[in-house]
N, CA and C atoms as a LAMMPS dump frame, in Angstrom:
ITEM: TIMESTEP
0
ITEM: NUMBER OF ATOMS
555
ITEM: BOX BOUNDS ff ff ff
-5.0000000000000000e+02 5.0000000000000000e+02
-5.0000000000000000e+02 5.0000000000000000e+02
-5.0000000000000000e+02 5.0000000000000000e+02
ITEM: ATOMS id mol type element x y z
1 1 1 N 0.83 -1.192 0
2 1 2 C 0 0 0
3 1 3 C 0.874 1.256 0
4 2 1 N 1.976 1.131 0.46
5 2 2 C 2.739 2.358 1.228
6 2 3 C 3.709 2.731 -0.772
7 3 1 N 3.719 1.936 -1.496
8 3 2 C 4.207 1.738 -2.052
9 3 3 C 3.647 2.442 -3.648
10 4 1 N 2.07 1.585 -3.514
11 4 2 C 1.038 2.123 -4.259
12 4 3 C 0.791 3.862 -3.648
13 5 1 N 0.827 3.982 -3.179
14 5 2 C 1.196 5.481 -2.566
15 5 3 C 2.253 6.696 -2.928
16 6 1 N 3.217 5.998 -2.956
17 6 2 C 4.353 6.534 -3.082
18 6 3 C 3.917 6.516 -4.865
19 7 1 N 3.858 5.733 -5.428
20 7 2 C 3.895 5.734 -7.511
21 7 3 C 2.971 6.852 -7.802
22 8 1 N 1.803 6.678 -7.13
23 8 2 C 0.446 7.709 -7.198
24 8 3 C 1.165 9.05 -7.105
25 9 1 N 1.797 9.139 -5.962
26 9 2 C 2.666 11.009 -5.336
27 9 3 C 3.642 11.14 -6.787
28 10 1 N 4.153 10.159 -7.016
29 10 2 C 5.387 10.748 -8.448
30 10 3 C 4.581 10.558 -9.307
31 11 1 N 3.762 10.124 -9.745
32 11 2 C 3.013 10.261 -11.087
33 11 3 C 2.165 11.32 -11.336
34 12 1 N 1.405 11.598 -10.18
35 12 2 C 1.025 13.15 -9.983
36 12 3 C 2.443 14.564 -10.311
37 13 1 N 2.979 14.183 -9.432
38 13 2 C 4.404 14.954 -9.929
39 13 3 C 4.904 15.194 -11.07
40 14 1 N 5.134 14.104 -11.78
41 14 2 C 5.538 14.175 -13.102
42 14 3 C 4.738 14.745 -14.256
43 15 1 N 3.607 15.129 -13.906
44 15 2 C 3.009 15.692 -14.638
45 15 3 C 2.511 17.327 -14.092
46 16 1 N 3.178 17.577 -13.065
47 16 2 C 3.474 18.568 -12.402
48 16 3 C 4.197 19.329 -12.939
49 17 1 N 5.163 18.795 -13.809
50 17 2 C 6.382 19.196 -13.75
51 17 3 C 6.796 19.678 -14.941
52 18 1 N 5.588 19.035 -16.203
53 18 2 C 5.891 18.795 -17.348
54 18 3 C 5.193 20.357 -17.635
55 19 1 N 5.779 20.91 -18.5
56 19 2 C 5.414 22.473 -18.842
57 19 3 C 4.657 22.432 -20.246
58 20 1 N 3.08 22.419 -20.155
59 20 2 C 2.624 22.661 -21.526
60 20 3 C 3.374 21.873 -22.505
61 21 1 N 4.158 20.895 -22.833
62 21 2 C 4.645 20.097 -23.933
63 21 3 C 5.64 21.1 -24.16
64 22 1 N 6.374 21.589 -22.981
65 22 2 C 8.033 21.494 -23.477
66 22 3 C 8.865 21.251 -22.342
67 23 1 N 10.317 21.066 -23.043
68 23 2 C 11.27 20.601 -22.367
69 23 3 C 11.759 21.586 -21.088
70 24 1 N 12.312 20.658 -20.217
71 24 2 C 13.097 21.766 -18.534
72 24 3 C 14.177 22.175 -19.49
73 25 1 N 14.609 23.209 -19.445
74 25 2 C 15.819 24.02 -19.855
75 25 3 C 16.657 24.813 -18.215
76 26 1 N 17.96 24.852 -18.393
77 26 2 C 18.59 25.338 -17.861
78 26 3 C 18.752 26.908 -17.825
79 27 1 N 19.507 27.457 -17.475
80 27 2 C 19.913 28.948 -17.176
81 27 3 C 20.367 29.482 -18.895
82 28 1 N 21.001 28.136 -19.11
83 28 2 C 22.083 27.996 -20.631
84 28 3 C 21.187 27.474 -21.873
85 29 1 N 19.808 27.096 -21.477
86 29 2 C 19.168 26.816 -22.607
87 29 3 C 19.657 25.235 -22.681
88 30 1 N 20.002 24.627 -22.049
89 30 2 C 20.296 23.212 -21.931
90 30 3 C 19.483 21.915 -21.508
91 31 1 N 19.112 21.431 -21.78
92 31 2 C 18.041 20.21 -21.117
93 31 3 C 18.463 19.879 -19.887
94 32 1 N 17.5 19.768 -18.607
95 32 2 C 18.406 19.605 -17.708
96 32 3 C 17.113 18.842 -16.97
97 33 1 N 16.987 17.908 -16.426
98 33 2 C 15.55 16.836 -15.618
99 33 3 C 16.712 16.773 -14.569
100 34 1 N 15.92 17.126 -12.941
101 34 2 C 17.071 17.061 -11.651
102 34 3 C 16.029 16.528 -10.621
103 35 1 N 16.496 16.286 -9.892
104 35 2 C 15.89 15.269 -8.955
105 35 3 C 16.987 15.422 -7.043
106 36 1 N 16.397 15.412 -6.981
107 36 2 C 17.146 15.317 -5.744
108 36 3 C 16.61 14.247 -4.267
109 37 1 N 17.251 13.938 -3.264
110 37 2 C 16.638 13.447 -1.898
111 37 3 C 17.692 13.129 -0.782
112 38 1 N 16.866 12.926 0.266
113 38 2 C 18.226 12.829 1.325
114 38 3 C 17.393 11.533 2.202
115 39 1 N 18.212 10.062 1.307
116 39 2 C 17.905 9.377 2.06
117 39 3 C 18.827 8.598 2.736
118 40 1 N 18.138 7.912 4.032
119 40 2 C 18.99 7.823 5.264
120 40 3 C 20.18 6.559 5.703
121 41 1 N 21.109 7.229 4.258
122 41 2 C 22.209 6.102 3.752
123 41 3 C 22.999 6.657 3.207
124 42 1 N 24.426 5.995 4.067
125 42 2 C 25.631 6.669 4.001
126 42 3 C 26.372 6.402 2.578
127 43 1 N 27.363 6.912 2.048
128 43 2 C 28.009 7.153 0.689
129 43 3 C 27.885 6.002 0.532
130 44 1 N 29.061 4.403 0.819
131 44 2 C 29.185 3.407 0.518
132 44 3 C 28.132 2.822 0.352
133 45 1 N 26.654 2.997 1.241
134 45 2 C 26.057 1.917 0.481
135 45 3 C 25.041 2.759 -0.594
136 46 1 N 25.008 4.377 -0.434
137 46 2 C 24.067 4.757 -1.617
138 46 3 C 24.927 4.699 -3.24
139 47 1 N 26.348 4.169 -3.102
140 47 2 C 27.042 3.911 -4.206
141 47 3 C 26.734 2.304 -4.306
142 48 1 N 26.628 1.892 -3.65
143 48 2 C 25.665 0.088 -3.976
144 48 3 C 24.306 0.228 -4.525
145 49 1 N 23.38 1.209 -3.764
146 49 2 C 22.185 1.496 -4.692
147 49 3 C 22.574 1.937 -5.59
148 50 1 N 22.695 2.802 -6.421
149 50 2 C 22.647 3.24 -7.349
150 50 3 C 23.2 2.218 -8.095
151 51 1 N 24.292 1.956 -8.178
152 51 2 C 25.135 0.403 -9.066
153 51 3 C 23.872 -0.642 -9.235
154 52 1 N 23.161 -0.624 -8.086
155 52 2 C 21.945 -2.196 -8.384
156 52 3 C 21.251 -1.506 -8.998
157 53 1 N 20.924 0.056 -9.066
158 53 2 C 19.625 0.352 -9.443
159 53 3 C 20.072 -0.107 -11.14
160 54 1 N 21.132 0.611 -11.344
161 54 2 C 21.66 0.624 -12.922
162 54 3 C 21.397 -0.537 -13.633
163 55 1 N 21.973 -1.743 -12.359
164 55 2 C 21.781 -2.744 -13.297
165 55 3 C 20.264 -3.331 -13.235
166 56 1 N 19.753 -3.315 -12.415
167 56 2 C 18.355 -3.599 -12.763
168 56 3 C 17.387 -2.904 -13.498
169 57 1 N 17.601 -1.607 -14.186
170 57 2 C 17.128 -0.808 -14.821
171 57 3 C 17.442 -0.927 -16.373
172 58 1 N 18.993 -1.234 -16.273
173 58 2 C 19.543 -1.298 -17.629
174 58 3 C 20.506 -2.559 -17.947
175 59 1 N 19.965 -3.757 -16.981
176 59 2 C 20.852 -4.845 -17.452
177 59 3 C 21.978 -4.809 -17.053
178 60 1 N 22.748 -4.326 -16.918
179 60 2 C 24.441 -4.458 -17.159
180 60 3 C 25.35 -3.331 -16.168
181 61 1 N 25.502 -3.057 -15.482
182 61 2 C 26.001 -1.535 -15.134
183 61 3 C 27.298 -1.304 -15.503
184 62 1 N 28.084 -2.566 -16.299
185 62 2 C 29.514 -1.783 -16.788
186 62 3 C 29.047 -1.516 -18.067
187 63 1 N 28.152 -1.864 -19.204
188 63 2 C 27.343 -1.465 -20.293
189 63 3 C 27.057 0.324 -19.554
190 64 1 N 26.541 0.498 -18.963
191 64 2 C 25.907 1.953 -18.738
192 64 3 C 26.226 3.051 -18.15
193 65 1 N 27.411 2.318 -17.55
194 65 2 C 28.211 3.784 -16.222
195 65 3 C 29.661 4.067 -17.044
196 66 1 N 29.64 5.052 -17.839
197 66 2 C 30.658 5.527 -18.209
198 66 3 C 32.064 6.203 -17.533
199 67 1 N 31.291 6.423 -15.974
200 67 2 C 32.466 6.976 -14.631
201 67 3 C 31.649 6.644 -13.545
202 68 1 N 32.944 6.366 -12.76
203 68 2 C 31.937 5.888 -11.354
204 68 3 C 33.46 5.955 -10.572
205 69 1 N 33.415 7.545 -9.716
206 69 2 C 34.252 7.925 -9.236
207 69 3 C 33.71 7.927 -7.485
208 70 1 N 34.155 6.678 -6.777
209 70 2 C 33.408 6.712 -5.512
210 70 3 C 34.367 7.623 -4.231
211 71 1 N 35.626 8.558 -4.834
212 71 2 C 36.023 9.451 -4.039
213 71 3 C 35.183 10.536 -3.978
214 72 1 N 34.684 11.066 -5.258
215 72 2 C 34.076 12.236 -5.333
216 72 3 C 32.642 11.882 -4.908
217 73 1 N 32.304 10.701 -5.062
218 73 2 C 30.885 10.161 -4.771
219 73 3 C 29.725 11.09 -6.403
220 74 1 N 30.604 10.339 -7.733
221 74 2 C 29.774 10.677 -8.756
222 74 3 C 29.668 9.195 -9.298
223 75 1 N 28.421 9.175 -9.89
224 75 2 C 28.451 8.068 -11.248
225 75 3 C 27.933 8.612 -12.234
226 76 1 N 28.601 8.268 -13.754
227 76 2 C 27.704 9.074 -14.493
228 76 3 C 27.259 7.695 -15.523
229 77 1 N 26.126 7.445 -15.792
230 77 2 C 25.373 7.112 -16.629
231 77 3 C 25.016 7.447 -18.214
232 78 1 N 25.408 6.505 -19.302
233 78 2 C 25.392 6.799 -20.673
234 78 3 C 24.228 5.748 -20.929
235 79 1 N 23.072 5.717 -21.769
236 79 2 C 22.039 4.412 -21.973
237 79 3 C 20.819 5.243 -22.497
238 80 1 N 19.734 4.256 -22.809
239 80 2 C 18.859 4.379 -23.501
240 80 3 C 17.796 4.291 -23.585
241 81 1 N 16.751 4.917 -23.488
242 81 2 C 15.353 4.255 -22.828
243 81 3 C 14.404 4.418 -23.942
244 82 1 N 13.427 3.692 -24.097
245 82 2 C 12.141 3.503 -24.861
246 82 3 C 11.163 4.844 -24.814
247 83 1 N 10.741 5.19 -25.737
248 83 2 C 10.163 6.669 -25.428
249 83 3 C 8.744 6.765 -26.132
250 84 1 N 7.746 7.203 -25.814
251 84 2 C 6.446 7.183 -26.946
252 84 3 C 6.913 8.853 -27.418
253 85 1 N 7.128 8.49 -29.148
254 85 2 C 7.272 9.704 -29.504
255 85 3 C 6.844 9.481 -31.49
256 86 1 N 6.621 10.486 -31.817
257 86 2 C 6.281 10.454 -33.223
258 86 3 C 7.182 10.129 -34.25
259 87 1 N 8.599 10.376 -33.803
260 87 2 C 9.619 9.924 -34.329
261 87 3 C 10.994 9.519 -33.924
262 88 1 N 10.756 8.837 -32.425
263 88 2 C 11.761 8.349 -31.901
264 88 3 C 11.051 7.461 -31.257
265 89 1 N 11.851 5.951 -31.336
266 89 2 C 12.072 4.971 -30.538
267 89 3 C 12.736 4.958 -29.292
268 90 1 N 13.916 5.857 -29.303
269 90 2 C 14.604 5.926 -28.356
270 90 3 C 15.387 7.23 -27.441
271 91 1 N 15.6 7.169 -26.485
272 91 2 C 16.424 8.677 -25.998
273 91 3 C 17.473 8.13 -25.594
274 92 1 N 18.374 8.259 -25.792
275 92 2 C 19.889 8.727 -25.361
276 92 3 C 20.369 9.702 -24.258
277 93 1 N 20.565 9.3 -23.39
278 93 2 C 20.589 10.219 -22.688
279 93 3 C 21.854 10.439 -21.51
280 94 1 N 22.425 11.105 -20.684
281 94 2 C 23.128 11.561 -19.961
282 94 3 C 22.47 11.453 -18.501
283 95 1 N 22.998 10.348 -17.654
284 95 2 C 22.531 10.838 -16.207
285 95 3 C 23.857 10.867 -15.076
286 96 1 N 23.797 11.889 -14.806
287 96 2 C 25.071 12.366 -13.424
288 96 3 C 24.268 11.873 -11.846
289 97 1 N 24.8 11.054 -11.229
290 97 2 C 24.189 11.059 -9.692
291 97 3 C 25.508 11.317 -9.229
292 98 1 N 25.664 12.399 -8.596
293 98 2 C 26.415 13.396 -7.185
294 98 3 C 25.924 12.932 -6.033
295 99 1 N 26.141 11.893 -5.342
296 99 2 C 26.241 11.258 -3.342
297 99 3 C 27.149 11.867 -2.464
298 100 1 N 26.434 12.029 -1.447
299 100 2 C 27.326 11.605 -0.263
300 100 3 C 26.165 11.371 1.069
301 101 1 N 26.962 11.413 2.065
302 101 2 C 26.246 10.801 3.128
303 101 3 C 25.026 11.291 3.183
304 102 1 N 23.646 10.573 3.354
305 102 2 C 22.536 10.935 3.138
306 102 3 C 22.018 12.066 2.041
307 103 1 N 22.769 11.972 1.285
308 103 2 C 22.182 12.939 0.332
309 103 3 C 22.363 12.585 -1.429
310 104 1 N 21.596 13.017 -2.116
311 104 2 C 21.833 12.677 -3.734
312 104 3 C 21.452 13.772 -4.667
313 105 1 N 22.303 13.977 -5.484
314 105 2 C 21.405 14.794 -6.646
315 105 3 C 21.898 13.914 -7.923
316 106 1 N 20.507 14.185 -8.892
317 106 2 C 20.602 13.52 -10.204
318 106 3 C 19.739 14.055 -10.951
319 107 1 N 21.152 14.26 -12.225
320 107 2 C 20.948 15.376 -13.299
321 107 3 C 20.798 14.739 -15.183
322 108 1 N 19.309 14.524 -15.586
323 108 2 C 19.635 14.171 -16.981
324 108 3 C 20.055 15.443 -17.934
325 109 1 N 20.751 15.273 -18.543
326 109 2 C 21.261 15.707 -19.486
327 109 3 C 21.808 15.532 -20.635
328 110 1 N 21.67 16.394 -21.986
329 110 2 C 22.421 15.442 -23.309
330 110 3 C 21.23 14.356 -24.095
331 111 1 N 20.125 14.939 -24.398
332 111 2 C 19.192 13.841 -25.157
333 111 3 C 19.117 14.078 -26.445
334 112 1 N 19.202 12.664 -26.844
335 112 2 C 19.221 12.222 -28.593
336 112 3 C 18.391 11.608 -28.612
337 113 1 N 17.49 11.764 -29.482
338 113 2 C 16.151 11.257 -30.08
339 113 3 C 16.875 9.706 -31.299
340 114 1 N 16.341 9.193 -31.205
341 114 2 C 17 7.831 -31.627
342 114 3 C 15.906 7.278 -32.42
343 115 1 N 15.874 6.518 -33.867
344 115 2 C 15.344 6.27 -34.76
345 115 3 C 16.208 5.334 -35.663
346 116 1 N 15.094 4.488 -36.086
347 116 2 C 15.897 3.378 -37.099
348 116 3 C 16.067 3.965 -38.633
349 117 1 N 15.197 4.761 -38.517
350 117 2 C 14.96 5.961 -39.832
351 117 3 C 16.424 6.652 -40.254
352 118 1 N 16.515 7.029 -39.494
353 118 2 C 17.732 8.061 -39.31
354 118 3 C 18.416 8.334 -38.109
355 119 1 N 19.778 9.432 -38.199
356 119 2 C 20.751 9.709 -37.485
357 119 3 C 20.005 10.055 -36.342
358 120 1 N 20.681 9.757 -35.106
359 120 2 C 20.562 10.672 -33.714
360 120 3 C 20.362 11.703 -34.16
361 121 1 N 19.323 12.365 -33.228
362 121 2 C 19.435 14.019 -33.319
363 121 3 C 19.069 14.321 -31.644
364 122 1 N 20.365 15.598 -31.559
365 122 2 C 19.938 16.282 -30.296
366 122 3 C 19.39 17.258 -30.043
367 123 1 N 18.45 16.463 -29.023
368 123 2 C 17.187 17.529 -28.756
369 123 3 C 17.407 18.677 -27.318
370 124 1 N 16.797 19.936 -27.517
371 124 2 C 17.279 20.798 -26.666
372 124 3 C 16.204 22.006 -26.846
373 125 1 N 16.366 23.614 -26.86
374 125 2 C 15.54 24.152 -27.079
375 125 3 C 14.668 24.328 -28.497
376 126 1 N 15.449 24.165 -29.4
377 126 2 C 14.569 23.839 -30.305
378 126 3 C 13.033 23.184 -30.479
379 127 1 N 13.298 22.17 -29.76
380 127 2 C 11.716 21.226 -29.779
381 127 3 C 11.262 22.545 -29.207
382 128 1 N 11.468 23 -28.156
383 128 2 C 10.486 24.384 -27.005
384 128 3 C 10.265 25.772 -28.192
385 129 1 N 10.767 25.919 -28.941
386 129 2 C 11.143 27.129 -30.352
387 129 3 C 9.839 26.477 -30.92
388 130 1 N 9.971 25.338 -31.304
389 130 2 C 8.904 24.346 -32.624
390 130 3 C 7.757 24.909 -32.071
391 131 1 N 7.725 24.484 -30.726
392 131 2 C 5.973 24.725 -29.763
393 131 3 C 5.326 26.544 -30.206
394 132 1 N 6.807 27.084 -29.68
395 132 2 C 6.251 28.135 -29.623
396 132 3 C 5.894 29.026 -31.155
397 133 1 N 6.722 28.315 -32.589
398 133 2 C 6.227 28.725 -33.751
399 133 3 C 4.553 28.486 -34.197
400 134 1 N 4.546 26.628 -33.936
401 134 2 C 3.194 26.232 -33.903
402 134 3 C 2.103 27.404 -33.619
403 135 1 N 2.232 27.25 -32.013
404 135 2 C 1.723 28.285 -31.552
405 135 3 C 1.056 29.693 -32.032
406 136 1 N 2.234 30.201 -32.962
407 136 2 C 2.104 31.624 -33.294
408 136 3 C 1.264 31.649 -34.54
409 137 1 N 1.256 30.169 -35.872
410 137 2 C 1.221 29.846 -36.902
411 137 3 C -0.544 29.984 -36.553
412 138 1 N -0.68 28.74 -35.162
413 138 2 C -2.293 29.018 -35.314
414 138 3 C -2.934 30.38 -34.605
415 139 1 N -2.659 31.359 -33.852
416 139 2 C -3.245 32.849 -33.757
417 139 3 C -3.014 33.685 -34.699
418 140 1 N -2.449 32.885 -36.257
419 140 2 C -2.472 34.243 -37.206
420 140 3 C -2.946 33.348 -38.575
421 141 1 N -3.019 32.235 -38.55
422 141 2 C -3.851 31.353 -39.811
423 141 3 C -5.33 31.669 -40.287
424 142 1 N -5.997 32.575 -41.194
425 142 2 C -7.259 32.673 -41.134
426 142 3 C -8.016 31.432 -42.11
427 143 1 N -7.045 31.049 -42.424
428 143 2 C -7.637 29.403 -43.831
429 143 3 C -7.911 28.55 -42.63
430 144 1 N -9.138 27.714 -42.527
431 144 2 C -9.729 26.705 -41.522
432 144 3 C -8.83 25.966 -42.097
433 145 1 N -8.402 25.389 -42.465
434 145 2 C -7.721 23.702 -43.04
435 145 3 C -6.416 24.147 -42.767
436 146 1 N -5.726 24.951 -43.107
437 146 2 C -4.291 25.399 -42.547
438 146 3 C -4.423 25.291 -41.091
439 147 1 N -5.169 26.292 -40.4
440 147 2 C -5.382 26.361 -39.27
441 147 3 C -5.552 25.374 -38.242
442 148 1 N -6.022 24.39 -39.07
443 148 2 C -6.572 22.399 -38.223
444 148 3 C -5.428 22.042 -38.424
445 149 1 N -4.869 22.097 -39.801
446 149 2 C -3.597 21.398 -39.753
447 149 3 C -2.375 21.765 -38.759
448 150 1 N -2.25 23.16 -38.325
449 150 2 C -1.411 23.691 -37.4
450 150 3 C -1.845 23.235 -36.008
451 151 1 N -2.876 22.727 -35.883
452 151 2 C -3.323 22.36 -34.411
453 151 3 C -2.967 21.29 -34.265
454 152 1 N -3.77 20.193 -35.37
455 152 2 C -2.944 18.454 -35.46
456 152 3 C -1.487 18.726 -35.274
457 153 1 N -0.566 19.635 -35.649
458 153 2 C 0.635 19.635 -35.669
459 153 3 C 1.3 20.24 -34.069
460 154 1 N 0.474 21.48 -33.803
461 154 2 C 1.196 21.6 -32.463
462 154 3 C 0.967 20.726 -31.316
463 155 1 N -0.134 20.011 -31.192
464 155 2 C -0.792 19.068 -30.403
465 155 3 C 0.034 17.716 -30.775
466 156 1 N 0.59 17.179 -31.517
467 156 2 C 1.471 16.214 -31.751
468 156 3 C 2.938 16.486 -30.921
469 157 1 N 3.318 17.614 -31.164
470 157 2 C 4.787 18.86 -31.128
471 157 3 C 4.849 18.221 -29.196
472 158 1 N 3.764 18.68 -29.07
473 158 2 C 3.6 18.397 -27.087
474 158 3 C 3.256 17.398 -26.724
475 159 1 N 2.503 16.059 -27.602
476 159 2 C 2.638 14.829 -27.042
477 159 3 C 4.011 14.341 -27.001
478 160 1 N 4.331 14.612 -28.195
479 160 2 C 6.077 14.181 -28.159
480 160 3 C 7.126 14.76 -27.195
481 161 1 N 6.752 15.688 -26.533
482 161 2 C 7.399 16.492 -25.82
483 161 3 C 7.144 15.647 -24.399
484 162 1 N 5.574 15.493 -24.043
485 162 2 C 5.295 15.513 -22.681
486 162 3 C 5.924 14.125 -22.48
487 163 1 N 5.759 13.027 -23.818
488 163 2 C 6.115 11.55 -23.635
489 163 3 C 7.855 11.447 -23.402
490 164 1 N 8.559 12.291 -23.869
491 164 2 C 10.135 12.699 -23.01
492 164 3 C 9.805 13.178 -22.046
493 165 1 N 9.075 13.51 -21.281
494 165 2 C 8.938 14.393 -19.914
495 165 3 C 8.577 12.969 -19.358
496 166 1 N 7.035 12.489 -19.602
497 166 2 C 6.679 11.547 -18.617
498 166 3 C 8.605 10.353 -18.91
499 167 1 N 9.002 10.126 -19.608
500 167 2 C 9.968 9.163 -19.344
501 167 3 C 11.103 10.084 -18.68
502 168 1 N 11.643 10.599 -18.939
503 168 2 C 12.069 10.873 -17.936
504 168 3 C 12.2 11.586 -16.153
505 169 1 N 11.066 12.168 -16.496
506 169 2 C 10.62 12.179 -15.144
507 169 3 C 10.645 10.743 -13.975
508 170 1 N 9.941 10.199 -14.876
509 170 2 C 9.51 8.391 -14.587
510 170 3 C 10.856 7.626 -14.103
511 171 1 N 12.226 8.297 -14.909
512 171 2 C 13.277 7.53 -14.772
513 171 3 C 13.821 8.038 -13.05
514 172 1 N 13.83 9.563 -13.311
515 172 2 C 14.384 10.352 -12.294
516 172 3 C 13.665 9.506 -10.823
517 173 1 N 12.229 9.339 -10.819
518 173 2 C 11.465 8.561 -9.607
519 173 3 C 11.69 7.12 -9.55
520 174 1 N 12.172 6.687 -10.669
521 174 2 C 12.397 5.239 -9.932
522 174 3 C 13.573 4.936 -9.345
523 175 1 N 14.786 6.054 -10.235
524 175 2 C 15.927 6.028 -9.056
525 175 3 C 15.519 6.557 -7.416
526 176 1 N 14.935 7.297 -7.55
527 176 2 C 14.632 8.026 -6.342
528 176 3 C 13.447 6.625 -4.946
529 177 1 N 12.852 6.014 -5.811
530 177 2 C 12.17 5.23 -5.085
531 177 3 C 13.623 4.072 -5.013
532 178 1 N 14.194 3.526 -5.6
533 178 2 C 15.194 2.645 -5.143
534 178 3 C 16.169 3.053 -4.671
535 179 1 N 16.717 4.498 -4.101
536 179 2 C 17.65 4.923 -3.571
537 179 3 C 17.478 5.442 -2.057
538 180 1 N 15.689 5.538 -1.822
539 180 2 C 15.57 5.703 -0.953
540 180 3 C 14.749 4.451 0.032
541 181 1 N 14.349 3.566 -0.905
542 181 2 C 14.162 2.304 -0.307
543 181 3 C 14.869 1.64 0.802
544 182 1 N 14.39 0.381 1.045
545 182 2 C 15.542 -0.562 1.874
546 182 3 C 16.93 -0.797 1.377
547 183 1 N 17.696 -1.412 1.763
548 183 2 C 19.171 -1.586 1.675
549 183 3 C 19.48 -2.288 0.285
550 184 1 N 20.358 -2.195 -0.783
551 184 2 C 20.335 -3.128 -1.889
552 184 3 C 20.974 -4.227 -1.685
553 185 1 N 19.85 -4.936 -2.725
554 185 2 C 20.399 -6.501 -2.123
555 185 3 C 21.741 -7.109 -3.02
């Protein structure tokens, strides 16, 4: 129950969080999904969580941790997750977790939209630019059929957007529910 509780509070959240169908940007215009918590576990073993979380998340954790510096108490995470999007299968993505004693922060960053179609492409403010052209295209379209078509189009623009938000949001809480869980086994 305590559990079913806890998914309900981040799923509410995550859609809290998600801005009208665009991306979190930084100070720098950078993609940036952060997460933080202070749970009640010292460096050594929140560097065991995180290592189990990796691998139970992504199979493999020497496949996915590109640095895993347990002086500084960083790991950084390179991998790939499944995404509902109009033209990506996949995101690519960047995750930094910064530990130390009772405390964590974790930072995605660096997303590539991934397709069997074609090349990676990295996504950043642009997709948030797209929204806001859409946008402008339908308060000045007076042709009805242009005008529908700009709506089918910006309304697509933000499912694709929110479905990178709900996944990664989604990712950011399940580290956060297994880091602040019981002890890893």
């Amino acid at each position: 129950m305590k559990h079913l509780l806890l998914f309900a509070l981040l799923t509410a959240a995550t859609h809290t969080f998600a801005q009208d169908g665009r991306l979190p940007l930084d100070s720098k215009n950078n993609i940036s999904y952060t997460d933080s918590g202070q749970p009640k576990s010292g460096k050594a073993e929140l560097h065991q969580k995180i290592r189990a979380w990796v691998d139970k998340k992504f199979g493999n954790a020497q496949n996915a941790i590109t640095s895993d510096d347990t002086q500084a108490g960083i790991i950084l995470i390179t991998s790939y997750i499944p995404v509902i999007h109009s033209d990506y299968q996949y995101i690519r993505f960047d995750l930094g977790v910064q530990y130390k004693d009772n405390q964590y922060e974790a930072r995605i960053t660096t997303l590539d939209g991934v397709s069997a179609l074609h090349s990676p492409v990295r996504l950043g403010a642009k997709e948030n630019d797209n929204i806001v052209a859409k946008e402008q295209i339908i308060k000045t379209e007076s042709n009805r059929k242009k005008r529908k078509d700009a709506e089918l189009a910006l309304q697509t623009a933000k499912a694709d957007n929110d479905g990178i938000n709900t996944t990664l949001y989604n990712l950011l809480a399940d580290l956060k529910t297994y880091v602040t869980g019981p002890k890893a086994e």
